[in-house]
KEBARO-877498 format. One record per residue (C-alpha): x, y, z. Coordinates in nm, 3 decimals. Example, Ala and Ser with C-alpha at 12.3 -4.5 7.8 and 13.67 -1.06 7.14 Angstrom:
BEGIN
@c1 = 1.230	c2 = -0.450	c3 = 0.780
@c1 = 1.367	c2 = -0.106	c3 = 0.714
This chain:
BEGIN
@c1 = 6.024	c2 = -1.234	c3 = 15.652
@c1 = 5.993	c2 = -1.037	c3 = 15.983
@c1 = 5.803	c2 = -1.305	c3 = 16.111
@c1 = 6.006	c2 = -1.542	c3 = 16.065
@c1 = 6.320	c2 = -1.390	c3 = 16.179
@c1 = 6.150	c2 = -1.338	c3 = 16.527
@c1 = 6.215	c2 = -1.689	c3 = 16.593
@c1 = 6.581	c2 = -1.645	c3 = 16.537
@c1 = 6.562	c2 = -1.414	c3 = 16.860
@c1 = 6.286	c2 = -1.582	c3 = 17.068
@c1 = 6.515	c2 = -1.900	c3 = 17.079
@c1 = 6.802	c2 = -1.727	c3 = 17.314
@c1 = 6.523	c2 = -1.541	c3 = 17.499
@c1 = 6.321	c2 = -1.914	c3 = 17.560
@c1 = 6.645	c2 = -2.051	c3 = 17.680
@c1 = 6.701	c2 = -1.756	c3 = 17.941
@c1 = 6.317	c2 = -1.764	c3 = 18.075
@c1 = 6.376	c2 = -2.124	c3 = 18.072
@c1 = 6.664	c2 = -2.071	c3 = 18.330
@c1 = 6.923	c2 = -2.268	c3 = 18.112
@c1 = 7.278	c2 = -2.117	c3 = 18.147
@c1 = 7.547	c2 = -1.958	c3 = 17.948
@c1 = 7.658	c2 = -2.292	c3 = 17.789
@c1 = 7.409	c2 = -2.236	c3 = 17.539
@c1 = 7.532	c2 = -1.904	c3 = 17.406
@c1 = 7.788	c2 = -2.101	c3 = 17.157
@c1 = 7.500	c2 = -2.285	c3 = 16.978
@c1 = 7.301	c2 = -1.982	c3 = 16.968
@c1 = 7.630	c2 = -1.789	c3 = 16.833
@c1 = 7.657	c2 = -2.082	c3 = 16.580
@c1 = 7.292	c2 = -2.038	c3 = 16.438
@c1 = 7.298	c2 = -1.659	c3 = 16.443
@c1 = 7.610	c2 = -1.681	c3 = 16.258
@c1 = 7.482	c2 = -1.968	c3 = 16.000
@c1 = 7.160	c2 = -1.682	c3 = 15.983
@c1 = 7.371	c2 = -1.407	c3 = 15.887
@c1 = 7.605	c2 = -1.584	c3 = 15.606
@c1 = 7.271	c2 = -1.687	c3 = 15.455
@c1 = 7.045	c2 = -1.383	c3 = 15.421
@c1 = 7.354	c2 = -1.099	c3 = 15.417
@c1 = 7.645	c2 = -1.303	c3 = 15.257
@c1 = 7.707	c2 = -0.934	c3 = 15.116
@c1 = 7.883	c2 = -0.897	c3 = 15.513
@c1 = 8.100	c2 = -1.180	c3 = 15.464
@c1 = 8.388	c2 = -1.277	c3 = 15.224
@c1 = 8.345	c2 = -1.402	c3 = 14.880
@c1 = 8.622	c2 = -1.649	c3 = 14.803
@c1 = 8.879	c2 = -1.810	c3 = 15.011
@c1 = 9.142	c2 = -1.585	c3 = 14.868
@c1 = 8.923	c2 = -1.323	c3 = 15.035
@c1 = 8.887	c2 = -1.528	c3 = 15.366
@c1 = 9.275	c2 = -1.493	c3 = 15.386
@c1 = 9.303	c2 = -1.125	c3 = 15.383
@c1 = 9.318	c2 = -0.932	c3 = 15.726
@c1 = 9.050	c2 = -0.691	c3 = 15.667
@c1 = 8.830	c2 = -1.006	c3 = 15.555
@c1 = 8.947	c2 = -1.166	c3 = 15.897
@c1 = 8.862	c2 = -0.881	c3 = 16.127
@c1 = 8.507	c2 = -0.797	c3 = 15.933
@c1 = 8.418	c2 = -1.187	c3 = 15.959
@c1 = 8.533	c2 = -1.157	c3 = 16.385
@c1 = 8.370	c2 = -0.860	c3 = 16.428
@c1 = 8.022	c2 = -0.977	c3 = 16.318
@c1 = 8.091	c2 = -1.301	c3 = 16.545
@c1 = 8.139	c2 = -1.099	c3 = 16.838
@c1 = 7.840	c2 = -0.911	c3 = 16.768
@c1 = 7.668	c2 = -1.170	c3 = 16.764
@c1 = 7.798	c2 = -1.308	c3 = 17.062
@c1 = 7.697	c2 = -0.962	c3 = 17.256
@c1 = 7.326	c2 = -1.000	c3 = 17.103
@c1 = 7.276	c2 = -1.366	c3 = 17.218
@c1 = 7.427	c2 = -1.276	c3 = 17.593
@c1 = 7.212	c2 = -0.976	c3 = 17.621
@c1 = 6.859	c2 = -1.190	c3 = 17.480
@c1 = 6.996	c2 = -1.511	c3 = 17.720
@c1 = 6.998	c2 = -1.236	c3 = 18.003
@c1 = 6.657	c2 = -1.072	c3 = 17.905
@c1 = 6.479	c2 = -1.391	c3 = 17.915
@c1 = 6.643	c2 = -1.476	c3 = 18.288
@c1 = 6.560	c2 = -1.166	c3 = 18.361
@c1 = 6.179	c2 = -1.223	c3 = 18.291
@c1 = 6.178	c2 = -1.533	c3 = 18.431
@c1 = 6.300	c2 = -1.374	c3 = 18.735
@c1 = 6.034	c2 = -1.138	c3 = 18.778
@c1 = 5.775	c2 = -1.332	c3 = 18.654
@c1 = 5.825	c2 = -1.666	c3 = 18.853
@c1 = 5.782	c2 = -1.869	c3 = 18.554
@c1 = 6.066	c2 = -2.084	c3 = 18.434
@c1 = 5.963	c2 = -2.365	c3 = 18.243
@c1 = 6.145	c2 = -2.623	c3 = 18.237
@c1 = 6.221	c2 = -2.759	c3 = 17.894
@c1 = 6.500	c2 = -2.980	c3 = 17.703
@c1 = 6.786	c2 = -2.719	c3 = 17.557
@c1 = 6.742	c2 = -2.845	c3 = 17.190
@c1 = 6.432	c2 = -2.679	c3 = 17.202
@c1 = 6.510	c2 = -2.310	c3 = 17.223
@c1 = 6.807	c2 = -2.380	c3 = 16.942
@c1 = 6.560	c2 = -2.569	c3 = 16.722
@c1 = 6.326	c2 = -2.273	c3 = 16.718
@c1 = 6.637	c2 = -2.061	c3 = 16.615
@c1 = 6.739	c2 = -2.299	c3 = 16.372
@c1 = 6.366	c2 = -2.279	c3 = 16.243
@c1 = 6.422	c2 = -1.909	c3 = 16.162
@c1 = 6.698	c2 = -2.025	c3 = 15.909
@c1 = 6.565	c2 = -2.233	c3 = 15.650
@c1 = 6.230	c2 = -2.077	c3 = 15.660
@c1 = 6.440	c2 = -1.705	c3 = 15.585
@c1 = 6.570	c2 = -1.878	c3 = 15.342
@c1 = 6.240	c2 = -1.990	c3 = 15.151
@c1 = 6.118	c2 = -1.639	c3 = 15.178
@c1 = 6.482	c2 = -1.460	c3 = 15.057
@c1 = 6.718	c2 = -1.558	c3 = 14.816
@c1 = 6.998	c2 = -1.309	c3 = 14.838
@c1 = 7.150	c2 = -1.368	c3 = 14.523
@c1 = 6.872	c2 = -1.379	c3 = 14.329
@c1 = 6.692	c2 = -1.107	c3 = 14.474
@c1 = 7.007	c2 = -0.897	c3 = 14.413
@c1 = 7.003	c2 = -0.977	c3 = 14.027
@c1 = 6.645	c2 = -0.902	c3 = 13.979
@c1 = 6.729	c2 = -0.538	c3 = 14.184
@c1 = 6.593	c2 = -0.586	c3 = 14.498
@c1 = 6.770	c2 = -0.548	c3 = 14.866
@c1 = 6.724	c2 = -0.562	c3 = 15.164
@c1 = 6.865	c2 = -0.213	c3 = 15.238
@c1 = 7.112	c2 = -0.008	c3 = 15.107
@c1 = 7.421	c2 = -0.169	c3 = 15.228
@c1 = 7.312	c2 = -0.474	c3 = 15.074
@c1 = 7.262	c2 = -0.273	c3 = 14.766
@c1 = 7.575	c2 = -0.148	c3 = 14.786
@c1 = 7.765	c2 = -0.435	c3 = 14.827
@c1 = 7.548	c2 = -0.662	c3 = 14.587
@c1 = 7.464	c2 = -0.458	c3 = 14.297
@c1 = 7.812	c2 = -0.391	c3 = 14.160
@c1 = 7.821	c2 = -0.749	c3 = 14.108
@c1 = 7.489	c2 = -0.820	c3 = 13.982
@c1 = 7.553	c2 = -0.570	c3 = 13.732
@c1 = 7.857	c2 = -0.747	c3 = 13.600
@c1 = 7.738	c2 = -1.022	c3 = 13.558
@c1 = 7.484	c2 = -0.919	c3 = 13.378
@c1 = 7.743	c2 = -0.730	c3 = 13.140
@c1 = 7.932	c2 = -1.073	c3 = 13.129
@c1 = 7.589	c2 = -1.279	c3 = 13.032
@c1 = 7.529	c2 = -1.030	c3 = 12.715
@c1 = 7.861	c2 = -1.114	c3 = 12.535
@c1 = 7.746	c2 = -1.348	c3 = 12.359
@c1 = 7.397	c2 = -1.206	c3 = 12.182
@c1 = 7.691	c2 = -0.911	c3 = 12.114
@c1 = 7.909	c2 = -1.150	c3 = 11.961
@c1 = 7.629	c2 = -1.249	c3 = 11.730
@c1 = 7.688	c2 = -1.186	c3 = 11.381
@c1 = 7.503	c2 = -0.956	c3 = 11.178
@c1 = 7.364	c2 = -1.225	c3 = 10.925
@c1 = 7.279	c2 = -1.465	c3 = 11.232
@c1 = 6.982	c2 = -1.679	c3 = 11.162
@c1 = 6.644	c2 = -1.514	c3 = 11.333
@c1 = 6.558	c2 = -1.820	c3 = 11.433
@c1 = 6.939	c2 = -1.857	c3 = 11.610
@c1 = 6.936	c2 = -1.503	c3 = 11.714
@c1 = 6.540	c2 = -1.551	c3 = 11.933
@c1 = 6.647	c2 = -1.843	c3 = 12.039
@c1 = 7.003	c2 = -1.714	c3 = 12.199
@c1 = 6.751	c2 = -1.348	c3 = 12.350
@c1 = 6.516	c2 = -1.568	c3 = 12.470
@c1 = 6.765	c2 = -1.829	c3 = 12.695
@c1 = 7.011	c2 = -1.568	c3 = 12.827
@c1 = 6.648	c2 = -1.315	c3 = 12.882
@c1 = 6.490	c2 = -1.545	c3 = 13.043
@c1 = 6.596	c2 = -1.522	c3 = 13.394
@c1 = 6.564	c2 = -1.370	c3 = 13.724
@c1 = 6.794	c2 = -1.088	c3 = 13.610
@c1 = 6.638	c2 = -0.983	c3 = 13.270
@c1 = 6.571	c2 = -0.635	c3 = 13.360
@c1 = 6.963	c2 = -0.582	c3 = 13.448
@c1 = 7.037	c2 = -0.765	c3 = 13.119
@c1 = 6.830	c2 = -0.557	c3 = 12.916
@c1 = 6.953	c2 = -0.273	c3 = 12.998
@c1 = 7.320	c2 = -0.349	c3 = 12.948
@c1 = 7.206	c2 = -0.467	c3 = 12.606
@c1 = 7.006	c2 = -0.147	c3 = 12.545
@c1 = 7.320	c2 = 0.076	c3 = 12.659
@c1 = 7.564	c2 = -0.101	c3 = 12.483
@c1 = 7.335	c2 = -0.092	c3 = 12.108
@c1 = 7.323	c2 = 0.301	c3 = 12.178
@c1 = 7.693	c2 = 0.280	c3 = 12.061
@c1 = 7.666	c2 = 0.420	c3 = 11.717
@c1 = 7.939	c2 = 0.162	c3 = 11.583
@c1 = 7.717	c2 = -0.143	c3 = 11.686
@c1 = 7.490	c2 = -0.286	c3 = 11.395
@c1 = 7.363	c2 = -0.605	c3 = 11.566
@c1 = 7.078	c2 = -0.592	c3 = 11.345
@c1 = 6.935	c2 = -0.969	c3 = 11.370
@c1 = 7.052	c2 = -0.904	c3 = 11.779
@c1 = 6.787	c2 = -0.546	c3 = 11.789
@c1 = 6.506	c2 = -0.725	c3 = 11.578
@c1 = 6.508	c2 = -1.024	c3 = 11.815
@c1 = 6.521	c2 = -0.786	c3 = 12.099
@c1 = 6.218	c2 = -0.607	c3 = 11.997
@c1 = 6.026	c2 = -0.959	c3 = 11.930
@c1 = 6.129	c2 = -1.051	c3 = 12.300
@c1 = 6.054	c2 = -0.750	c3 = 12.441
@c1 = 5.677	c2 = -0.679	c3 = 12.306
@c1 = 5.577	c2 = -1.011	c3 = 12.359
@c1 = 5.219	c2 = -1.020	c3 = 12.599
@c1 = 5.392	c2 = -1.285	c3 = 12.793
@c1 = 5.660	c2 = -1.044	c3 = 12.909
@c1 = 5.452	c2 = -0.714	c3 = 12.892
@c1 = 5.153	c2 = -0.840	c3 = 13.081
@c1 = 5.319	c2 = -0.961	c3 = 13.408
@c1 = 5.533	c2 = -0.695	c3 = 13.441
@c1 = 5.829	c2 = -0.926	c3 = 13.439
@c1 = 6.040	c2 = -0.672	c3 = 13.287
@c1 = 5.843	c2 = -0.351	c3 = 13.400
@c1 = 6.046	c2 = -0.153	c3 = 13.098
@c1 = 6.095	c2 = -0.403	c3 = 12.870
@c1 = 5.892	c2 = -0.211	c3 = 12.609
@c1 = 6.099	c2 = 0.162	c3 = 12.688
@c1 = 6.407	c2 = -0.051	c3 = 12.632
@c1 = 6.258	c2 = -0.185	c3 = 12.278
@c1 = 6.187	c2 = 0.187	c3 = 12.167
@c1 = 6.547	c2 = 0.297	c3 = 12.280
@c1 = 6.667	c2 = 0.000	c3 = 12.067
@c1 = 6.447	c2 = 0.070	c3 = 11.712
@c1 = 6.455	c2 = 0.398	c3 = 11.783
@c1 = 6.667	c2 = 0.526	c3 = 11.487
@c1 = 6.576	c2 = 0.242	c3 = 11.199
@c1 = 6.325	c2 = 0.307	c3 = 11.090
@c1 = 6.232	c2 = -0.102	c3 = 10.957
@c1 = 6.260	c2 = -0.176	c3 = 11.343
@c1 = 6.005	c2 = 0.095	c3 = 11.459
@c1 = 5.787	c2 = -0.011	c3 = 11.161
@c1 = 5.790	c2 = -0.335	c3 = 11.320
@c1 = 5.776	c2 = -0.197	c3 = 11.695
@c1 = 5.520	c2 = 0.067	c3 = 11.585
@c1 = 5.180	c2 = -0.157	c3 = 11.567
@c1 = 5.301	c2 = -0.418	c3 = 11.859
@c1 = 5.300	c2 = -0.109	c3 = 12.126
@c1 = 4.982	c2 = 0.024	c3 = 12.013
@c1 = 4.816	c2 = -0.354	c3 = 12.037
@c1 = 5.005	c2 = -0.404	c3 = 12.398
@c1 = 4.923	c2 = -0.024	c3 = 12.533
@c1 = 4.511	c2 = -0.128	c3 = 12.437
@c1 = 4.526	c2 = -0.472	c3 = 12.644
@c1 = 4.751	c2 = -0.374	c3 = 12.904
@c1 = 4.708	c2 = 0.000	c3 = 12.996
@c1 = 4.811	c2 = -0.098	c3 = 13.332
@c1 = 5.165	c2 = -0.147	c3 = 13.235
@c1 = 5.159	c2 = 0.221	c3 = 13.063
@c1 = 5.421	c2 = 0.322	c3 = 13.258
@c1 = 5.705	c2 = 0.096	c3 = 13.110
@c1 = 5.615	c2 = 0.211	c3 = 12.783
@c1 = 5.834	c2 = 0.533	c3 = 12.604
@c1 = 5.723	c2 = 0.887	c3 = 12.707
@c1 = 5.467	c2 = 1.034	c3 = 12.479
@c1 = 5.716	c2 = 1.350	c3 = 12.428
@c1 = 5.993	c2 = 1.080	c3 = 12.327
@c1 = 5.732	c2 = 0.900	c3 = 12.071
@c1 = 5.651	c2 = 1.224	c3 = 11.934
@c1 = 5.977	c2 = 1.337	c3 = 11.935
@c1 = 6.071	c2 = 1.034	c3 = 11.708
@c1 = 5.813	c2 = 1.104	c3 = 11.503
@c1 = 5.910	c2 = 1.463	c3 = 11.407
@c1 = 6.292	c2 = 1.345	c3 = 11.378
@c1 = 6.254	c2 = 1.218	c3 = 11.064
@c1 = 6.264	c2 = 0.864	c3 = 11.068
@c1 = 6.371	c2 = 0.774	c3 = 10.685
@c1 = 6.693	c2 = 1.035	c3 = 10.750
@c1 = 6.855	c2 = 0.641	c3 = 10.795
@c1 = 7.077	c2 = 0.593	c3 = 10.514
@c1 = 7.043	c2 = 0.215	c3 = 10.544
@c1 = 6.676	c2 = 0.286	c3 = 10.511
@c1 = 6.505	c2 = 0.228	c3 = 10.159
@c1 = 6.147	c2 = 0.342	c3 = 10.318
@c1 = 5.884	c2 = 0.521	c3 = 10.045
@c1 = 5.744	c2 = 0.849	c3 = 10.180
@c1 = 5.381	c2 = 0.697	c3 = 10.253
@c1 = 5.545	c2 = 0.438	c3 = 10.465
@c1 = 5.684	c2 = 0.695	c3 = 10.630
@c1 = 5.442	c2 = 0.898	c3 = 10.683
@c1 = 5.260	c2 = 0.621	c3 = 10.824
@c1 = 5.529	c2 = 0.526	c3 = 11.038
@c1 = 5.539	c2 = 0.884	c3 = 11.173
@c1 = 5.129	c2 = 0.896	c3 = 11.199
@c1 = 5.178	c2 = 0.539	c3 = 11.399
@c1 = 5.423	c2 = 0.715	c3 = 11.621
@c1 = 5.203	c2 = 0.954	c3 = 11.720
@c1 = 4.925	c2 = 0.804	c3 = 11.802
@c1 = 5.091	c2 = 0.543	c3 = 12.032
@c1 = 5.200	c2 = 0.885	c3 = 12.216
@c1 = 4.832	c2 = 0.926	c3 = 12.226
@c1 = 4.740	c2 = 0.597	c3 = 12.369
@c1 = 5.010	c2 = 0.608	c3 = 12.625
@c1 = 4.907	c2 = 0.925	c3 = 12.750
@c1 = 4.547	c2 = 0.809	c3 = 12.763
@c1 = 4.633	c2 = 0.505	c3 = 12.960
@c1 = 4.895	c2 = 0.726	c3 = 13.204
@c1 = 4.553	c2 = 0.928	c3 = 13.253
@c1 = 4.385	c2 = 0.623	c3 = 13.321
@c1 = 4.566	c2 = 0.428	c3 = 13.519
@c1 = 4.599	c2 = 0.417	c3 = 13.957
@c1 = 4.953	c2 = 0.559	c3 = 14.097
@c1 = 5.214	c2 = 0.268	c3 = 14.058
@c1 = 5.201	c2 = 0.172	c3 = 14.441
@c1 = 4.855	c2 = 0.061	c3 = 14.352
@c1 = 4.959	c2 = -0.142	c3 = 14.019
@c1 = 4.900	c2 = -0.492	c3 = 14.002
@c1 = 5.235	c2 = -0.687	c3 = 14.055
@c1 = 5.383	c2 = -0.999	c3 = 13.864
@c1 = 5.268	c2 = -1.273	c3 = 14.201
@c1 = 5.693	c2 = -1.320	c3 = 14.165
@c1 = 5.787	c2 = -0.949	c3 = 14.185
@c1 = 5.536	c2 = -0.912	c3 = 14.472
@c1 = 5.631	c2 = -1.194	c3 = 14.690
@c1 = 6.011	c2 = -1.001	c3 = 14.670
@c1 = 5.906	c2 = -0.673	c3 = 14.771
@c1 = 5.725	c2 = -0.818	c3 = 15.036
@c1 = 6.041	c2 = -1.024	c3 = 15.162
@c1 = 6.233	c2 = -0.723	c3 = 15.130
């Protein structure tokens, strides 16, 4: 990404070594500007209602004057060098802008703004700021409908409906708002939390890291039926085994055990015999077990293998 943003700045600096005048600073202005509404569209207006409004007006003016300053002063550096240096090549002016212009779709390739900002990544925190208000409604608006879902639903409906609106960039943000809005005790949802906790033990999501707490999230979910955890229960302790890696997107050990010791057939709903129970709590605690082993086990998380899609984002950012 750093690389090839350089090339947005050697263009203005080729043009001044090159001895070519201030008639190029408007192209240059043009691409810098093209640049910026690209990779930071967080800096500029949203909608044309927005465009309209003074503040809106006077940001959007300020960052072209800014970047009018920046090309003068890089247009002036490279005359400058060429100065000193004696050598001025002597080249056609598309050149210098077409190196520029390079810098913009090949940003591009390497950053996708939007995207990153719904899968949680920025390029600093004023992009974070301004991006992840909105990535986190829309994730809020994208979960209405598995909310919506009744009761009764169909599993087959109800896996279907997790797995198309999970099954994007922004699943982590999704699954999340899901997760806070089940805590609410007046929510049943139950075909909504089974599917949930199907989706999110799957090896396919676990294994990549897609969703680095996908399997926290499923505990949080089950965590008080007692049916669910019985079904969660065995599908953690088979994932923790072949993935230790990802231990650290599983539940706490103290929150496992925790559950354990709370009782889990205290569920009114729940129609559990004691030595289902019992095995339920004995399940419990020995997933604690094997996430604590694997914590023990395991490198620091800056050494963890990444998901090649995650990595390729915290490298752009």
């Amino acid at each position: 990404m750093k690389g090839a943003t350089t090339l947005l700045y050697i263009g203005p600096l080729f043009a001044g070594l090159s001895g070519l005048g201030w008639e190029m600073v408007g192209p240059f202005v043009a691409v810098f500007v093209i640049w910026l509404m690209i990779l930071r569209p967080e800096q500029w207006p949203a909608s044309v209602q927005e465009w309209l409004t003074a503040p809106a007006l006077g940001a959007a003016l300020a960052q072209v004057l800014s970047q009018i300053l920046l090309v003068a002063v890089l247009i002036a550096l490279g005359r400058g060098f060429g100065a000193v240096s004696g050598f001025m090549p002597v080249v056609n002016p598309i050149f210098p802008i077409a190196v520029s212009f390079l810098a913009i779709p090949l940003c591009r390739v390497l950053w996708d703004a939007r995207e990153a900002a719904d899968r949680g990544v920025f390029l600093d925190e004023e992009a974070e700021a301004a991006q992840a208000p909105r990535a986190a409604a829309e994730a809020g608006s994208a979960i209405v409908p598995l909310l919506n879902l009744a009761d009764d639903a169909p599993d087959s409906t109800t896996t279907a409906d997790v797995s198309r609106i999970l099954g994007v960039a922004g699943a982590e943000l999704r699954l999340n708002a899901l997760t806070a809005a089940l805590r609410q005790p007046d929510r049943s949802n139950a075909s909504l939390r089974r599917a949930l906790v199907l989706w999110a033990s799957e090896p396919e999501i676990v294994a990549p890291g897609r969703v680095p707490t996908a399997m926290a999230n499923a505990f949080e979910i089950a965590r008080h039926d007692p049916d669910l955890l019985r079904l969660y229960a065995p599908r953690a302790l088979a994932l923790i085994g072949a993935f230790p890696d990802r231990a650290e997107g599983f539940p706490a050990p103290a929150d496992l055990r925790a559950a354990a010791a709370d009782e889990p057939g205290a569920n009114p709903d729940s129609d559990l015999p004691a030595h289902l129970l019992a095995d339920l709590r004995e399940g419990l605690n020995a997933l604690a077990l094997a996430v604590e082993k694997a914590l023990d086990s395991v490198p620091p998380s800056d050494d963890l293998p990444q998901d090649p899609v995650d990595q390729s984002a915290a490298s752009r950012a």
